[in-house]
C-alpha positions as CSV (number, residue, x, y, z in Angstrom):
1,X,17.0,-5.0,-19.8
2,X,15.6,-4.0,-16.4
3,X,17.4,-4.9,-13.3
4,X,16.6,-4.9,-9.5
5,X,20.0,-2.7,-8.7
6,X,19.8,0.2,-11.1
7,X,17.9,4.1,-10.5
8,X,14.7,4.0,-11.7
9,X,11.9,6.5,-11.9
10,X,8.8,6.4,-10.2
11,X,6.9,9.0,-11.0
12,X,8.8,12.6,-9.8
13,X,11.0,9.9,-7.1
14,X,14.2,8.4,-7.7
15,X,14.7,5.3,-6.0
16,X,18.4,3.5,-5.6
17,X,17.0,0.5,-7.0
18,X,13.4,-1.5,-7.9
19,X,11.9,-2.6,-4.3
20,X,9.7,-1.0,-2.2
21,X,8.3,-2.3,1.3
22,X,5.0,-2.8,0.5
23,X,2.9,-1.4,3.4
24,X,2.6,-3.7,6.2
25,X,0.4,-4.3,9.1
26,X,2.2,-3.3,12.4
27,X,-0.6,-2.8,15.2
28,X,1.6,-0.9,17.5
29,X,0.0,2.7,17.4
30,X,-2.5,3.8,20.5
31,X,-5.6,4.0,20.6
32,X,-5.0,7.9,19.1
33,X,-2.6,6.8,16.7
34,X,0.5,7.3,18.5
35,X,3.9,5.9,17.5
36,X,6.2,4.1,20.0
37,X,9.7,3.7,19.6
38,X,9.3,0.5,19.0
39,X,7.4,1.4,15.6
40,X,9.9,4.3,14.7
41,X,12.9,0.8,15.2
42,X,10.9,-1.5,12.5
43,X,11.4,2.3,10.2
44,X,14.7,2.6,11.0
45,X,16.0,-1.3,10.1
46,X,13.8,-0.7,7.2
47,X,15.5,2.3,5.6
48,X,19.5,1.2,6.5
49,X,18.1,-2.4,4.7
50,X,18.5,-0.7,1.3
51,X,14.9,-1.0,0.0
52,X,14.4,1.8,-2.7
53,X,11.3,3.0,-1.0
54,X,9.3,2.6,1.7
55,X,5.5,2.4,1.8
56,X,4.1,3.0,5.7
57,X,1.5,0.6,7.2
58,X,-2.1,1.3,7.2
59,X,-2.3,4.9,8.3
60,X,-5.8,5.8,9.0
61,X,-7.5,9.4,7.8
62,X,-10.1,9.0,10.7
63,X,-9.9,9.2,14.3
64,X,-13.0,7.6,14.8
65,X,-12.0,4.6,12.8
66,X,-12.0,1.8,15.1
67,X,-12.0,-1.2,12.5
68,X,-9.1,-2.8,14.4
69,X,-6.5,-2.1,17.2
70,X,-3.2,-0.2,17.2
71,X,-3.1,1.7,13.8
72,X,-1.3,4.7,13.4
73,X,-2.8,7.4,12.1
74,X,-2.5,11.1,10.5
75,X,-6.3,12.3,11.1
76,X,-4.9,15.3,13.7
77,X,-2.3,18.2,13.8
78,X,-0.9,16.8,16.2
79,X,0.2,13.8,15.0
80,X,2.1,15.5,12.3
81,X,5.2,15.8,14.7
82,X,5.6,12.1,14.9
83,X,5.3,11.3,11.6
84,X,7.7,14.2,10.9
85,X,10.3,11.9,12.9
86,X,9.5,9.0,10.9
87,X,9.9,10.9,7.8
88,X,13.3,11.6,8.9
89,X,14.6,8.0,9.9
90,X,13.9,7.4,6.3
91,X,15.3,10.6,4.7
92,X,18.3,9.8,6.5
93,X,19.0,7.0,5.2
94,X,18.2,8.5,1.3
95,X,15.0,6.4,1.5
96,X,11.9,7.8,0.0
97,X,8.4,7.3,1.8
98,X,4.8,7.7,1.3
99,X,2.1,7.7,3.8
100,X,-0.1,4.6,2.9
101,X,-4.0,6.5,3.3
102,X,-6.5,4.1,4.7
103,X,-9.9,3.7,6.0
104,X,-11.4,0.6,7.6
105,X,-14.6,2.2,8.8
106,X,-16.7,5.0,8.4
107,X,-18.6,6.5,11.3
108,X,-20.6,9.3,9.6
109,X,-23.7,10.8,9.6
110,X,-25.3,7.6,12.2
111,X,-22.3,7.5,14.0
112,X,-21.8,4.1,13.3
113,X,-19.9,1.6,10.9
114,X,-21.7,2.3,8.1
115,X,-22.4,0.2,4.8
116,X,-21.4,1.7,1.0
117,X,-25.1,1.7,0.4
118,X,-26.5,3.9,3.0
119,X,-23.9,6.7,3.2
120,X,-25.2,9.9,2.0
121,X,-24.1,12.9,-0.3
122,X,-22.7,14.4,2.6
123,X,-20.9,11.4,4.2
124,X,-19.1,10.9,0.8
125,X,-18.5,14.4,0.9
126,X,-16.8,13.7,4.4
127,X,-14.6,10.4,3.0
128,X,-13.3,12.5,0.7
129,X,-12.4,15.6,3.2
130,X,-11.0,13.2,5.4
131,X,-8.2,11.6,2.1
132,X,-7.6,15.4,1.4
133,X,-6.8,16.2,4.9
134,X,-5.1,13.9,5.6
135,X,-2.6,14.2,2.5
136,X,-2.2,17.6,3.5
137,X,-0.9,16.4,6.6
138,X,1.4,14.1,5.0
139,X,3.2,17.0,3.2
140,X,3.8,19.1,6.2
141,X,5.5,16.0,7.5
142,X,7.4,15.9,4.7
143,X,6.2,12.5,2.8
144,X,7.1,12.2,-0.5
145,X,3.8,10.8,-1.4
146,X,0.7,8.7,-0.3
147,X,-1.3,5.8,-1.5
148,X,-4.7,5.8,-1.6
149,X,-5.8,1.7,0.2
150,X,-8.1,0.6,-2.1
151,X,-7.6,-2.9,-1.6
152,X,-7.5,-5.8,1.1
153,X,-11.5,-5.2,1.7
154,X,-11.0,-2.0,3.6
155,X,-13.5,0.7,3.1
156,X,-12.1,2.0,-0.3
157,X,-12.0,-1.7,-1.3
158,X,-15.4,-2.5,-0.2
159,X,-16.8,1.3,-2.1
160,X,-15.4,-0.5,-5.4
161,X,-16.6,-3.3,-4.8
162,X,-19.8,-4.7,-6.2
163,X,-20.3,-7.2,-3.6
164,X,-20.5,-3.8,-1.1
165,X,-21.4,-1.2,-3.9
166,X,-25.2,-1.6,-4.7
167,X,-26.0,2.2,-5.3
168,X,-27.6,3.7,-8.1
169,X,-26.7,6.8,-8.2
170,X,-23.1,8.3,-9.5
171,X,-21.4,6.6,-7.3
172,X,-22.7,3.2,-8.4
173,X,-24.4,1.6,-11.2
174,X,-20.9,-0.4,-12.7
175,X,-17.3,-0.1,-12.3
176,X,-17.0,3.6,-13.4
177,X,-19.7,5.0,-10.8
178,X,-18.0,3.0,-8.7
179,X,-14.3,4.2,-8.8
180,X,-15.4,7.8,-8.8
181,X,-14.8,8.0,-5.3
182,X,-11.3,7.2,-5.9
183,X,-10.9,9.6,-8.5
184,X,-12.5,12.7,-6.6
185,X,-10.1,11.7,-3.2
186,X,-7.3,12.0,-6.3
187,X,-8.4,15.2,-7.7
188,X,-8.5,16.6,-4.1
189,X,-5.2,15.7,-3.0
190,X,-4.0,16.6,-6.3
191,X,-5.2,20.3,-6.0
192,X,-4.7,20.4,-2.0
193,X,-1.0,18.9,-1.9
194,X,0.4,18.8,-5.4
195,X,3.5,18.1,-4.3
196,X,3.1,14.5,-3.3
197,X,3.7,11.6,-5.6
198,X,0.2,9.9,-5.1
199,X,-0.5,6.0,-5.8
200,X,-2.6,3.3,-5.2
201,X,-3.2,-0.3,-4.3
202,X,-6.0,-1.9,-5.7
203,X,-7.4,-5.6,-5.7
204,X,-7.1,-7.1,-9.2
205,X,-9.3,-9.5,-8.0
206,X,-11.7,-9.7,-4.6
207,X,-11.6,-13.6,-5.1
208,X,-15.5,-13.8,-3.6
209,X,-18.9,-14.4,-4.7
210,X,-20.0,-11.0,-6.6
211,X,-16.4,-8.8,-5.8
212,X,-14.5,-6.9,-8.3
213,X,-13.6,-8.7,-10.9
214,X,-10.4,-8.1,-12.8
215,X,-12.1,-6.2,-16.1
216,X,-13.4,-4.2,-13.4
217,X,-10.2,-3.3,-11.5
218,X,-8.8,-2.7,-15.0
219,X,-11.5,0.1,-16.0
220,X,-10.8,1.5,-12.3
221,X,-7.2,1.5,-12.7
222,X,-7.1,3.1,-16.4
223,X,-10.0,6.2,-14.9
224,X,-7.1,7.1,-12.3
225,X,-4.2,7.0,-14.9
226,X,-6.0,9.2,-16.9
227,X,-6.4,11.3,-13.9
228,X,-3.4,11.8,-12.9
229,X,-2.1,8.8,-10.7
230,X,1.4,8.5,-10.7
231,X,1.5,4.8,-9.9
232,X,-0.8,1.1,-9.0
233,X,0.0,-1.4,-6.8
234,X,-1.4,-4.7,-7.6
235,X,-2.2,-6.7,-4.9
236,X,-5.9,-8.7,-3.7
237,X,-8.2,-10.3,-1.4
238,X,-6.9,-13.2,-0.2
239,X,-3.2,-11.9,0.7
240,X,0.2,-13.5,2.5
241,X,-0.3,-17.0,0.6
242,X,1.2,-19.7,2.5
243,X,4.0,-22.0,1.2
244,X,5.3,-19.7,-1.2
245,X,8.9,-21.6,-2.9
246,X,11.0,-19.4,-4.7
247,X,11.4,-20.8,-8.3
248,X,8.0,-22.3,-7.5
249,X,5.0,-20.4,-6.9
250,X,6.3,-16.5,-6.4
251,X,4.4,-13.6,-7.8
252,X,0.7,-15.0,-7.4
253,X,-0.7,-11.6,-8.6
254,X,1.7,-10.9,-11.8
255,X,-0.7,-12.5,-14.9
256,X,-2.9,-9.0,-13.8
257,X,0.1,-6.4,-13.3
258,X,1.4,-7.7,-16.5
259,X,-1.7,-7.2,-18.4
260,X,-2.7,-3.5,-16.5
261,X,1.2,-2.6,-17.5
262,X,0.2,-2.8,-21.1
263,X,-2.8,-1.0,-20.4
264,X,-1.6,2.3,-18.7
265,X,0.8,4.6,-19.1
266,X,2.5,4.7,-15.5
267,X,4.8,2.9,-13.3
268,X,3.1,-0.6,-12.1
269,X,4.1,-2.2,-8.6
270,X,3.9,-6.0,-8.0
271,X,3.3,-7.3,-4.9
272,X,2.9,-10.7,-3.3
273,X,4.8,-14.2,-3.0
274,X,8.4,-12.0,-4.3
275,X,11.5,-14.4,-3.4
276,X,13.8,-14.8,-5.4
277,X,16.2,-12.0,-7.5
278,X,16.1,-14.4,-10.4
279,X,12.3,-14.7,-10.4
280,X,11.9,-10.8,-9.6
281,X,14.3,-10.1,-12.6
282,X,12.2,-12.2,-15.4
283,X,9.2,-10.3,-14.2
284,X,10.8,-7.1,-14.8
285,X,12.0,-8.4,-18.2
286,X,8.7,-10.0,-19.4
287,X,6.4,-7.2,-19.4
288,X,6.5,-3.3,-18.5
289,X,6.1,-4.1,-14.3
290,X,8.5,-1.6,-12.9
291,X,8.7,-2.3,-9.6
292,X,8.3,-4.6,-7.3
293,X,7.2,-4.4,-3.6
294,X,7.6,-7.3,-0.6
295,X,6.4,-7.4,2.8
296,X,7.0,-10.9,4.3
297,X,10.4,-11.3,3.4
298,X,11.3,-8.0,5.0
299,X,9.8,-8.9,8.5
300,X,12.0,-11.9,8.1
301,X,15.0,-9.8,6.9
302,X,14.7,-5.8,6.6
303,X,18.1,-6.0,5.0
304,X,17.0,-8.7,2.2
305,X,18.1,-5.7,-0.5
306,X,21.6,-5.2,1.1
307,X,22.4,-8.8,1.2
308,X,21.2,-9.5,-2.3
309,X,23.1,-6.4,-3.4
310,X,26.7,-7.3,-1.4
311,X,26.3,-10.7,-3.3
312,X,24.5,-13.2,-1.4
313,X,21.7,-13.7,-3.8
314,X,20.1,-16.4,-2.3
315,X,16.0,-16.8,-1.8
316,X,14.5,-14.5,1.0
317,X,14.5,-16.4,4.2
318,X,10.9,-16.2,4.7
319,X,8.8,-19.7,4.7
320,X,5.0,-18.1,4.3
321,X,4.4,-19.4,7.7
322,X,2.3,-16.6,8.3
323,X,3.0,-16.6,12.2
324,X,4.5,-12.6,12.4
325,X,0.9,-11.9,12.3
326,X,0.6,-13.9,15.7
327,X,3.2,-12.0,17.4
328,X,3.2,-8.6,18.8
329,X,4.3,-6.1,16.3
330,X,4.1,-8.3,14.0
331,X,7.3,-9.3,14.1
332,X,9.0,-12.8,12.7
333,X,9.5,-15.5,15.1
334,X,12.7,-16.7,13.8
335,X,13.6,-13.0,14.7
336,X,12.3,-12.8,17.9
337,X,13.7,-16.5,18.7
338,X,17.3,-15.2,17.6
339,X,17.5,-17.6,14.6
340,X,19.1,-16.1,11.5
């Protein structure tokens, strides 16, 4: 039996229990990818919450990465100080964290967002310097590890993807020409920061007209287990489904984790539509899924993990209403209105 509340093993961490925060969008960086306090606050509620480990929001590897507003990011020396404080708000709390290692555009060679197809040898050559980098960053900050975004429809997401990926050359043709760019940013950071625990998230399913399908996310996932991965989060296009019920409609990605559990040899991560302990239990129970990661119901509550452990086990608080992603910070409105 697997249960929510006992040490487990991921990969060369050991977490106080199964949940991880799941990376989540925060939008509160600068425009150079600086933290505020208020960002260092949502870390700090996170880690004394009692989640086993913490995943960072999107983090980008570029400076010139404009794809939205207010993410932080770790593509300079000099933001390594900052992040070194983050680090520490976690550590402090005996919290693991990894550096979640995104792209959402690439301004290469043109200097311009550019599409999969029309990058060059060199630009690729670039993507991949830019991962490395940036992983070496994250250890002299002290992360524990980094995951590799390759999911949600962000650039890695979108070089997998066939609806994105038309090239014919190595890095395209079919779901192995594909993923190679995700297993050479892996072998870098492998050989440049071997210290790190390294993941991913991938889309098990892009859920659009001519996207990565699931036997394709499945031949992706098993190249980077055989190349040393240490972990895959499951997630997908198509995110934060409203009107989740606990006992109802939770875990809207598990058919997938369950079946890529029995495929590979490492630690799967669920995430998505997670309510209820009972729920997140039978998952654990009816497969080899070994973790579980939320996001939602910790902007509702960042201490969801210490209440269910203290004995209130009722369902997270959150009601799918999506509207943290209206507010500033992304924050929940029944937090910011006071409302337990």
């Amino acid at each position: 039996m697997k249960y929510i509340f006992e040490t487990a093993q991921l990969g060369n961490l050991v977490l106080r229990n199964r949940m991880i925060r799941s990376a989540t969008w925060e939008g509160l960086a600068d425009e150079v990818g600086h933290m505020p306090e208020q960002l260092y606050q949502v870390y700090k509620r996170l880690a004394k919450g009692g989640v086993g480990a913490i995943i960072t929001g999107f983090t980008s590897v570029a400076s010139d990465d404009h794809y939205f507003g207010g993410m932080a990011r770790i593509s300079a020396d000099m933001l390594i100080k900052e992040h070194q404080r983050l680090v520490g708000i976690c550590h402090d709390e005996n919290t693991p964290v990894m550096a979640q290692l995104a792209l959402g555009e690439y301004n290469g060679s043109q200097q311009r967002n550019m599409d999969i197809d029309e990058l060059t040898a060199a630009d690729i050559g670039k993507v991949i310097e830019l991962f490395v980098a940036a992983a070496q960053r994250a250890a002299m900050a002290g992360y524990d590890g980094v995951q590799l975004h390759a999911a949600h429809h962000f650039f890695l997401s979108r070089f997998i993807s066939p609806a994105c990926n038309h090239r014919q050359d190595e890095y395209g043709g079919d779901a192995v020409g594909r993923g190679k760019l995700l297993l050479d940013i892996l072998r870098g950071i492998k050989a440049a920061a071997p210290r790190l625990h390294v993941t991913t998230k991938i889309n098990c399913n892009d859920f659009m007209a001519g996207g990565l399908r699931p036997e394709d996310s499945l031949v992706i996932c098993q190249m980077l287990a055989n190349a040393g991965i240490e972990a895959i989060e499951v997630s997908g296009n198509g995110t934060s489904v409203a009107g989740i019920r606990a006992g109802v409609n939770e875990a809207y990605f598990k058919d997938f984790a369950l079946t890529l559990a029995d495929t590979v040899n490492i630690p799967v991560i669920l995430v998505g539509g997670h309510r209820s302990i009972e729920n997140m239990e039978q998952i654990l129970n009816e497969g080899k899924i070994e973790f579980l990661s939320l996001s939602r119901p910790l902007v509702r509550e960042p201490n969801l993990p210490l209440r269910w452990q203290n004995g209130d086990t009722s369902p997270a608080k959150c009601v799918s209403c999506n509207m943290c992603y209206q507010t500033p910070g992304h924050e929940c409105v029944f937090r910011l209105k006071g409302i337990d």
